[in-house]
C-alpha positions as CSV (number, residue, x, y, z in Angstrom):
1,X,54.6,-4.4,-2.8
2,X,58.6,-4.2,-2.2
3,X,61.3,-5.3,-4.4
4,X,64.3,-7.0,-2.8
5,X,67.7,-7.9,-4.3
6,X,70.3,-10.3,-2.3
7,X,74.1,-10.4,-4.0
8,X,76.3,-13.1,-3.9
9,X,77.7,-12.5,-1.1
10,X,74.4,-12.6,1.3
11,X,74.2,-16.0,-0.3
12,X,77.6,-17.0,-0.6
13,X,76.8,-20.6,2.0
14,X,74.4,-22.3,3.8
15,X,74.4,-19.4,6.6
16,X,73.7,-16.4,4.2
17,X,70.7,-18.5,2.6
18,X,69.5,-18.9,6.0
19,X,70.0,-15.6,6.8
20,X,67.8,-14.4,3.7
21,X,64.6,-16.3,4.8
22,X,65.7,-14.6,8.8
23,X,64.9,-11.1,6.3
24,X,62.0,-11.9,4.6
25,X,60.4,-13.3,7.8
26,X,61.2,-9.8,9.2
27,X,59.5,-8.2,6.7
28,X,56.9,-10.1,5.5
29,X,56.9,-13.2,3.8
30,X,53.7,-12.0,1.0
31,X,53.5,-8.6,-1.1
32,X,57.3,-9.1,-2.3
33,X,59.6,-9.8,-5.3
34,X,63.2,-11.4,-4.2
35,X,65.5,-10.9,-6.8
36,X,68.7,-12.8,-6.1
37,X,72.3,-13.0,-7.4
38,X,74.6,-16.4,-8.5
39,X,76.4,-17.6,-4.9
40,X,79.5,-15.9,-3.3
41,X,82.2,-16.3,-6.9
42,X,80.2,-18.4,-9.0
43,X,79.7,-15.7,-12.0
44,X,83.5,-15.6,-11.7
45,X,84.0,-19.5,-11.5
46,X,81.8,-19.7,-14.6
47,X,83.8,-17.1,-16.4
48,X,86.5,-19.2,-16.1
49,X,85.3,-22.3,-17.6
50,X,83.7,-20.3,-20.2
51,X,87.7,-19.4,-21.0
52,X,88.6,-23.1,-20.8
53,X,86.1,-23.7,-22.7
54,X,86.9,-22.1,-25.7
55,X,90.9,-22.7,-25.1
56,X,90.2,-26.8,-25.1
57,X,91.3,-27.0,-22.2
58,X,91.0,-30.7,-19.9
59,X,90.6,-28.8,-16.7
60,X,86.9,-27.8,-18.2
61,X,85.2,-30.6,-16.4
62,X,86.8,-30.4,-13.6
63,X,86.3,-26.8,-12.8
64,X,82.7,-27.6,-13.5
65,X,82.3,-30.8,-10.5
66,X,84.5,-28.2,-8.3
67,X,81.8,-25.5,-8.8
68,X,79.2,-28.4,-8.9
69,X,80.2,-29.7,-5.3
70,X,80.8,-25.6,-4.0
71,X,76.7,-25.6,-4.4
72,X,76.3,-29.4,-3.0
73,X,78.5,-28.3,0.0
74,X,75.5,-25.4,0.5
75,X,72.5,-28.0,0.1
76,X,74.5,-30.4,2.4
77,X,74.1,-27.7,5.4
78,X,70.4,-26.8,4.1
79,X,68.7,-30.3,3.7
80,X,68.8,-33.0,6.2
81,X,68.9,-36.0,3.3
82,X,70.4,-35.4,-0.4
83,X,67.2,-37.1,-1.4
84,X,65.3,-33.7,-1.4
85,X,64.3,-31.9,-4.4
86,X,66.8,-29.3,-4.5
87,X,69.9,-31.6,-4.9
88,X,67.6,-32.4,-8.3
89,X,67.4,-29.0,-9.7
90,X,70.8,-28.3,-8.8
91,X,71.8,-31.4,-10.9
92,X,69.8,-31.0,-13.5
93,X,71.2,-27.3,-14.6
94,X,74.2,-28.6,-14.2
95,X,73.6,-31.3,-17.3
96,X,71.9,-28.8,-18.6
97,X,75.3,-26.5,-18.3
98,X,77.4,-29.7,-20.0
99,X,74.6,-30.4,-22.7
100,X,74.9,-26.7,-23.6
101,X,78.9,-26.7,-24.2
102,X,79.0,-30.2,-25.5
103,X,76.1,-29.0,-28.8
104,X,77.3,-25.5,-28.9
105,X,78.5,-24.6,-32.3
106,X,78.7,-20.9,-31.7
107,X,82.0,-18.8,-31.9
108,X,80.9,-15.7,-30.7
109,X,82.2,-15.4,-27.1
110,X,79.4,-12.7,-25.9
111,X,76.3,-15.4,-27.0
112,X,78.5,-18.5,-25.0
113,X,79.1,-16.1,-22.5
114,X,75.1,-14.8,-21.7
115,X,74.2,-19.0,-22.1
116,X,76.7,-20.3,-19.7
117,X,76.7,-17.4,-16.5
118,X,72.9,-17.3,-16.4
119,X,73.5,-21.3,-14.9
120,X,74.7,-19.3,-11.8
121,X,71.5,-17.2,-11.1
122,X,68.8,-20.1,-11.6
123,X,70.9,-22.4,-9.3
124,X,71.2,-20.3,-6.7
125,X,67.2,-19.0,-6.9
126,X,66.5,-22.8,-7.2
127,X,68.4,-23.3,-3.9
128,X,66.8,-20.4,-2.6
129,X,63.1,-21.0,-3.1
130,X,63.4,-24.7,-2.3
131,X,65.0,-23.5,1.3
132,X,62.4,-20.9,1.8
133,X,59.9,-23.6,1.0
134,X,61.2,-25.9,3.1
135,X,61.1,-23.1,5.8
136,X,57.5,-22.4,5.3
137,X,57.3,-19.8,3.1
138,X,55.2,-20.2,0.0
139,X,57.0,-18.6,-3.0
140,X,56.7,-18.7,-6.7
141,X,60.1,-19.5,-8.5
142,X,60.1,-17.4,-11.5
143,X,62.9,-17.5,-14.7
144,X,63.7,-14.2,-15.4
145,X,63.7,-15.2,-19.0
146,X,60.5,-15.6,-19.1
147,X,59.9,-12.0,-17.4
148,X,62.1,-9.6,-19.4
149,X,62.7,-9.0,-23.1
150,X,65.7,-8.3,-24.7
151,X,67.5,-7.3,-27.6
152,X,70.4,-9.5,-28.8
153,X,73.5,-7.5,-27.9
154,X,74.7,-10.0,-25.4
155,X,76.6,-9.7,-22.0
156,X,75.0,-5.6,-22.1
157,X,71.4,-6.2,-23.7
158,X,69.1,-3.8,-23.8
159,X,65.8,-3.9,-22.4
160,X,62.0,-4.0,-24.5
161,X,60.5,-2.1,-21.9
162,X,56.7,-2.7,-23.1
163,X,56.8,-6.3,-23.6
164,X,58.9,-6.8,-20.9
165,X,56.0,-5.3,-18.3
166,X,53.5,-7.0,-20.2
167,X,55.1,-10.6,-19.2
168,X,56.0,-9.5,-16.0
169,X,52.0,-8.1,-15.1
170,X,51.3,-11.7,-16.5
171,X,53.6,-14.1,-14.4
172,X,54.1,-12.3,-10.8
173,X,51.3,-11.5,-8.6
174,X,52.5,-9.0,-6.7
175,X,50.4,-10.3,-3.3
176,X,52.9,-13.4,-3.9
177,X,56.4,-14.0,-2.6
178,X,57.9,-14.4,-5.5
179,X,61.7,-15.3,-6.3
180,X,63.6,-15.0,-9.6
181,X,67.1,-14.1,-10.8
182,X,68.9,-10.9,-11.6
183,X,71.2,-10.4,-14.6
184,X,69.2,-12.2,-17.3
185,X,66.9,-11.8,-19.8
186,X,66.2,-13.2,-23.3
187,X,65.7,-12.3,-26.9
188,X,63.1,-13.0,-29.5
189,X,65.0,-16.2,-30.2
190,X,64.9,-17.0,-26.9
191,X,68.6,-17.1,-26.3
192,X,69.6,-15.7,-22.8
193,X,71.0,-12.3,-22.7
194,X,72.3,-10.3,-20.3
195,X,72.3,-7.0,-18.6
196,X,75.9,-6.3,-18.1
197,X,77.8,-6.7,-14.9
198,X,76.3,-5.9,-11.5
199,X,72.9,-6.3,-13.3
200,X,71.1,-7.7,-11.1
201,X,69.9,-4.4,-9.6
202,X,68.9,-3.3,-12.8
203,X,66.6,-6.3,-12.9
204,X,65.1,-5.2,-9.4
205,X,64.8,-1.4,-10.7
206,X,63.2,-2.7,-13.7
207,X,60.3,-5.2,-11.6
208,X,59.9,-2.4,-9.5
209,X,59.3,-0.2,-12.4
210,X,56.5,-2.8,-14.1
211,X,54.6,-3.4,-10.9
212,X,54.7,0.3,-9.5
213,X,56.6,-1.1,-6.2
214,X,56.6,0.7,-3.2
215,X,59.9,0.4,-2.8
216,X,63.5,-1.6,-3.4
217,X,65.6,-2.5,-0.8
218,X,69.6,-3.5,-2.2
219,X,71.3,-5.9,0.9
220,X,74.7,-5.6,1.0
221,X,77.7,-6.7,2.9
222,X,78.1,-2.8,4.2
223,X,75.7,-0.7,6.3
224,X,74.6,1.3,3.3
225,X,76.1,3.7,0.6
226,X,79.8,4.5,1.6
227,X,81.7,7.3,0.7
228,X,84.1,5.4,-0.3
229,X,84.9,1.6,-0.7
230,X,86.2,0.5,3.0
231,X,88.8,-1.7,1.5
232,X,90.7,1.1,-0.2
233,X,89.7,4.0,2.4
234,X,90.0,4.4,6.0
235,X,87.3,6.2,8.0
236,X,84.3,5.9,5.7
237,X,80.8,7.4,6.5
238,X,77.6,6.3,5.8
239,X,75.6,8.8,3.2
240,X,71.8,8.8,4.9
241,X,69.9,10.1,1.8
242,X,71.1,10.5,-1.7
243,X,68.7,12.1,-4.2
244,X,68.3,10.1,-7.3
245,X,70.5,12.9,-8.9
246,X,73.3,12.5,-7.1
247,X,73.4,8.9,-6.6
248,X,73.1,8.8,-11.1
249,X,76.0,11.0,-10.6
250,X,78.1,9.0,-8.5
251,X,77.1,5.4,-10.2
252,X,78.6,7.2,-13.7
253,X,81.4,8.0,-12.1
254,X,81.9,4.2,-10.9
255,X,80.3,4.0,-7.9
256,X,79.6,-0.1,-7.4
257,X,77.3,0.3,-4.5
258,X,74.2,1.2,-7.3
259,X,74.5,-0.1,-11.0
260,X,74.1,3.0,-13.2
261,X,71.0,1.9,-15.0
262,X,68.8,0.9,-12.0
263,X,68.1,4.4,-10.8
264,X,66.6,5.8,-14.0
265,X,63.2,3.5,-13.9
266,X,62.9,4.1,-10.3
267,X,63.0,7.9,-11.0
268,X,60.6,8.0,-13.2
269,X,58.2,6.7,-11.1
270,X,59.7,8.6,-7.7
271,X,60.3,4.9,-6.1
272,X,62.4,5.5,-3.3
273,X,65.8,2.7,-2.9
274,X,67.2,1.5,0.3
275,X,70.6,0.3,0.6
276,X,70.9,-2.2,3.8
277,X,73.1,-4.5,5.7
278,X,71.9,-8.4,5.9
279,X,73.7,-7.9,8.9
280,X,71.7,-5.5,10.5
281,X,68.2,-5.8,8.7
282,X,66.8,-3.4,10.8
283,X,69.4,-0.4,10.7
284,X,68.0,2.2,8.3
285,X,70.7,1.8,5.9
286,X,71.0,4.9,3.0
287,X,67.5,6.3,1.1
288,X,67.8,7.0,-2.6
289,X,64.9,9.1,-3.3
290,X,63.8,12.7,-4.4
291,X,65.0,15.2,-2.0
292,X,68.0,16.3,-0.4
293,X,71.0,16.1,-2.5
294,X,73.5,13.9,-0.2
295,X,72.9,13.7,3.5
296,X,75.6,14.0,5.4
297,X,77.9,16.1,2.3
298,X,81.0,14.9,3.0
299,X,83.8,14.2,-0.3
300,X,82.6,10.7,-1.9
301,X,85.7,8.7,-3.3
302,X,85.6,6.5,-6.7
303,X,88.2,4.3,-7.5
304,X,88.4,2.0,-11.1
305,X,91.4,0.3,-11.8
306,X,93.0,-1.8,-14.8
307,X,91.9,1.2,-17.1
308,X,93.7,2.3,-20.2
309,X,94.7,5.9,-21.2
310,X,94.7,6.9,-25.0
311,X,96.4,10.1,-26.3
312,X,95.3,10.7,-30.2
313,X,96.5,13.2,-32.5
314,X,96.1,14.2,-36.2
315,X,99.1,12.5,-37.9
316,X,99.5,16.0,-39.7
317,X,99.1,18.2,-36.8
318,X,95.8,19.7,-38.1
319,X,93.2,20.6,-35.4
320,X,91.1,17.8,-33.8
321,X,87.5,18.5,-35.1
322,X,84.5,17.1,-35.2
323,X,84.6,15.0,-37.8
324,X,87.7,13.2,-36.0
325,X,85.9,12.9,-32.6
326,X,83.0,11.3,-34.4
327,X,84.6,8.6,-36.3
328,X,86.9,7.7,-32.8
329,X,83.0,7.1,-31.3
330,X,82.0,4.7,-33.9
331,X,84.9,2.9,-32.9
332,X,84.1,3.2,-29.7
333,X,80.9,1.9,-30.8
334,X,81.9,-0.6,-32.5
335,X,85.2,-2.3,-30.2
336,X,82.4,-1.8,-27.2
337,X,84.7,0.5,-25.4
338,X,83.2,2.3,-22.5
339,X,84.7,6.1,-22.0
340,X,85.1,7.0,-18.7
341,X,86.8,10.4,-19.1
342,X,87.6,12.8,-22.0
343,X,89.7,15.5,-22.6
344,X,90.7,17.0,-25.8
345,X,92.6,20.5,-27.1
346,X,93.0,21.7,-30.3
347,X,95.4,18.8,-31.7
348,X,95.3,16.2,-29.0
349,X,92.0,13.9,-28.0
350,X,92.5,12.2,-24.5
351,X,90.7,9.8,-23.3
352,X,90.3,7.2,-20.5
353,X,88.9,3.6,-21.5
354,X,87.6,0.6,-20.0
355,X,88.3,-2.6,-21.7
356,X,85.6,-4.8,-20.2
357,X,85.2,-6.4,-23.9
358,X,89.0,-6.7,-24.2
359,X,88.5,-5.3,-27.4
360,X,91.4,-2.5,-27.1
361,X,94.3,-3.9,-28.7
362,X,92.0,-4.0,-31.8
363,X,90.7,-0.1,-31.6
364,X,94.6,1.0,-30.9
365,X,95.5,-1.0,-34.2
366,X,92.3,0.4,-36.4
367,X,93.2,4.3,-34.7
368,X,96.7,4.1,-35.5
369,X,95.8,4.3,-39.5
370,X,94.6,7.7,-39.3
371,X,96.1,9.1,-35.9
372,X,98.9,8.7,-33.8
373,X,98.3,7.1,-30.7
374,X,99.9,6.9,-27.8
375,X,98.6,4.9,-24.8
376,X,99.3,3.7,-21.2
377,X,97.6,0.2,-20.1
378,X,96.7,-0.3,-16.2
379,X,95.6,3.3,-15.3
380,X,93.9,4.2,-12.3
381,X,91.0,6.7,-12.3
382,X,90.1,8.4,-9.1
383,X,87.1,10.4,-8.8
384,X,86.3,12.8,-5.8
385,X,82.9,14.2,-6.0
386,X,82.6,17.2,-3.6
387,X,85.8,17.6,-3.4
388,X,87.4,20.0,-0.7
389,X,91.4,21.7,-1.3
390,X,92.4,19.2,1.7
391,X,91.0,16.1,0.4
392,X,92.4,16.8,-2.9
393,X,96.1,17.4,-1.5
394,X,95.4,13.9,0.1
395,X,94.8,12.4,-2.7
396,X,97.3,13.8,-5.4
397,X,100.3,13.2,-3.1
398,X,103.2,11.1,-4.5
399,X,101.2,10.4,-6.9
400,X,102.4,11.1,-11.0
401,X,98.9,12.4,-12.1
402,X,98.6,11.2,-16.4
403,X,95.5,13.7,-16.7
404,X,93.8,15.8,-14.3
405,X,90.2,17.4,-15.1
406,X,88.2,19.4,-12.8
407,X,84.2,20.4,-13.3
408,X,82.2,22.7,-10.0
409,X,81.7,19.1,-8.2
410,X,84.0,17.1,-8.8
411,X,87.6,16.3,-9.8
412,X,89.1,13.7,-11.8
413,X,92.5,12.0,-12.0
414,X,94.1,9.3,-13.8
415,X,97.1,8.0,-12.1
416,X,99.6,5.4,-12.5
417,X,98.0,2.4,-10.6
418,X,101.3,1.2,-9.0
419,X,100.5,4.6,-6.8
C-alpha cells in the first residue's frame, strides 16, 4: 500500500485535478491512500476572512462568495451540468462555513482558526473524489476527523498516536483507494484541530505510519528536493537520496520541501519517501530513506524571512544562568514562540524567533520586567548546511550579518532582510 499527498498547487484548477486522476491511473487506482491539500490559496483566502471575521468587517461575505465561486469556477470545467453532486457538497460546506461563524461564540482565535481552515481541505477532497468517481475510479472519501486524534492545542495539535491508529485500522482498507484531507484532526470534544502549517505531510507520514505503508510519495511543483528554493537561487540541483537524518536536519533548519514532523514516523518504521513532480510522474524524483547521507553533497540553502531577533541581558549585569534561560523558555512556552537559533555568552542571551502566533509584542513586554531587551523585527535567517569557504563568501557579501553561528555542518546567519 502507498501513501500519496497532492498540495494545493497540483490542485489549484480544473487541470491539476485532472492531472491527479492522470497519476493515480499511472500508478494504480486500488492499494492507495490520497491525502490531499485545500486548492491553490484557499488556506490563505480563508485566513483572511477568519481576520474579517473577528474585525466586523462587511467584506466577510463577500470574500466568502469570491472564494465560493474560485471552487465553482473548478467544478464548472470538471462537470458537464451544475446539477451533479459535487456542486452540492461544495454548497453545503460552504453553509456549513456561514452557519459556523454566524453561532460561534468563541473568542479564542486558535479554536475559530482550526474550525474555519479545515472548510478548505474537505472541499477540495469532496471535489476530488467526486471527479475521480466520475472518472471511474472507485474511492472512499474519508474525514480526517474521524481518522486522527488530537489534543486541543489548536492550529499545532498534537497527535494520540494509539487511538489515532486504532480509527484509522477501522475506517480505511488499505486494498481501497481511499481519499481524505491533510492538516486536520480533532479532539475528544470533537472540535477540529490542526497540525500546524504545511501539515498535510504530517498527516501522510502519520497514515503511512498506522497502516505500515510501503511507501509515501510528496508531489510537488518541483522535480524533487532542491538545494535550494529556485525562486530565491539560481542554478539549483536536485538531491537524489537524503537519509532520514539529514533530511530531519534540513526540515529543522526550515527546509519547506518536508514538514519537520513527517519524517519521524516514517523512520521508525524505515518507510522510505519520494519527493516527485505532477509534472513528470514518472521521473524518479528525490528518496528519503536509510542510507546515504545526501546524494549528490552539494551546499543546501535555507532561507526564513519576517523573523525577529532578541538580545536579552541581566538588568544588573550578572551572568546569564540557568535559571534565566529557563524562565525565557516558559515564555517561550507560553507566547508559542518557535526558536530558530540561540546564542548566549556570559551576560547576553540571543536569540532568533518566529512569530507565527503573533504573540511577540506580548513576550518583549513580559521580558522587559526582568531583562533588558533589545530586538530587531524582519530578520532574515540563512542557513547553509554543508557549507564550503566559497559558498559562504557568496553568501555573506554586502550583507550586515546581526549574528553569525557556525557548528562542523553547517553555518548560520541572521541578516538584515532588506539584503
Amino acid at each position: 500500500m502507498q501513501v500519496f499527498k497532492f498540495g494545493g498547487a497540483s490542485v489549484k484548477d480544473a487541470k491539476g485535478v485532472r492531472n491527479v486522476a492522470k497519476v493515480i491511473e499511472l500508478t494504480g487506482k486500488t492499494h492507495k491512500v490520497v491525502v490531499v491539500s485545500a486548492m491553490g490559496k484557499t488556506t490563505n483566502a480563508l485566513e483572511h476572512i477568519i481576520d474579517l471575521y473577528f474585525s466586523q468587517n462587511k467584506a466577510l461575505k463577500s470574500e466568502i462568495e469570491k472564494l465560493k465561486q474560485y471552487h465553482h469556477n473548478i467544478l464548472d470545467d470538471l462537470f458537464e451540468t451544475n446539477q451533479h453532486p459535487a456542486y452540492t457538497k461544495t454548497n453545503y460546506f460552504f453553509d456549513e462555513l456561514e452557519i459556523f461563524l454566524s453561532r460561534n461564540k468563541s473568542p479564542n482565535y486558535d479554536f475559530v482558526y482550526d474550525q474555519v481552515v479545515a472548510f478548505g481541505e474537505l472541499i477540495s477532497t469532496s471535489i476530488v473524489s467526486q471527479f475521480l468517481n466520475h472518472k471511474g475510479i472507485d474511492n472512499a472519501w474519508h474525514d480526517c476527523r474521524n481518522l486522527i486524534d488530537t489534543n486541543s492545542t489548536h492550529r499545532d495539535a498534537e497527535v494520540n498516536w494509539e487511538q489515532t491508529q486504532t480509527k484509522i485500522k477501522a475506517h480505511i482498507n488499505p486494498e481501497e483507494l481511499s481519499i481524505t484531507q491533510g492538516f486536520i484532526g480533532s479532539d475528544e470534544n470533537n472540535f477540529t484541530t490542526t497540525l500546524g502549517r504545511e501539515g498535510s505531510d504530517y498527516t501522510a507520514g502519520i497514515i503511512a505510519y498506522c497502516l505500515n505503508a510501503e511507501s509515501v510519495t510528496i508531489w510537488k511543483d518541483v522535480p524533487g528536493v532542491l538545494n535550494g528554493d529556485p525562486n530565491v537561487f539560481n542554478n539549483t540541483q536536485l538531491l537524489n537520496q537524503i537519509s532520514y537524518e539529514e533530511a530531519i536536519e534540513l526540515a529543522f533548519y526550515g527546509a519547506s520541501v518536508i514538514h519537520p514532523k513527517t519524517l519521524q514516523p516514517l523512520q521508525q518504521k524505515e518507510i522510505p519517501l519520494f519527493v516527485k513532480s505532477f509534472y513528470n510522474p514518472k521521473s524518479p524524483g528525490t528518496c528519503v530513506s536509510k542510507g546515504k547521507a545526501i546524494e549528490p553533497k552539494v551546499p543546501c540553502y535555507i532561507v526564513k524571512n519576517n523573523l525577529i531577533m532578541l538580545s536579552l541581558s541581566t538588568l544588573d549585569f550578572s551572568f546569564f544562568v540557568e535559571d534565566n534561560i529557563s524562565e525565557i523558555f516558559a515564555l517561550f512556552h507560553k507566547y508559542q514562540i518557535k526558536v530558530d537559533l540561540i546564542q548566549n555568552s556570559a551576560i547576553s542571551f540571543s536569540v532568533c524567533i518566529d512569530n507565527k502566533f503573533k504573540n511577540a509584542e506580548k513576550l518583549i513586554e513580559h521580558l522587559k520586567a526582568k531583562f533588558k531587551v533589545k530586538y530587531e523585527k524582519d530578520v532574515t535567517l540563512l542557513t547553509i548546511r554543508h557549507y564550503t569557504d566559497k559558498t559562504l563568501k557568496e553568501m555573506t557579501k554586502q550583507k550586515k550579518i546581526l549574528l553569525k553561528q557556525y557548528t562542523q555542518q553547517t553555518v548560520q546567519l541572521v541578516v538584515k532582510s532588506s539584503q
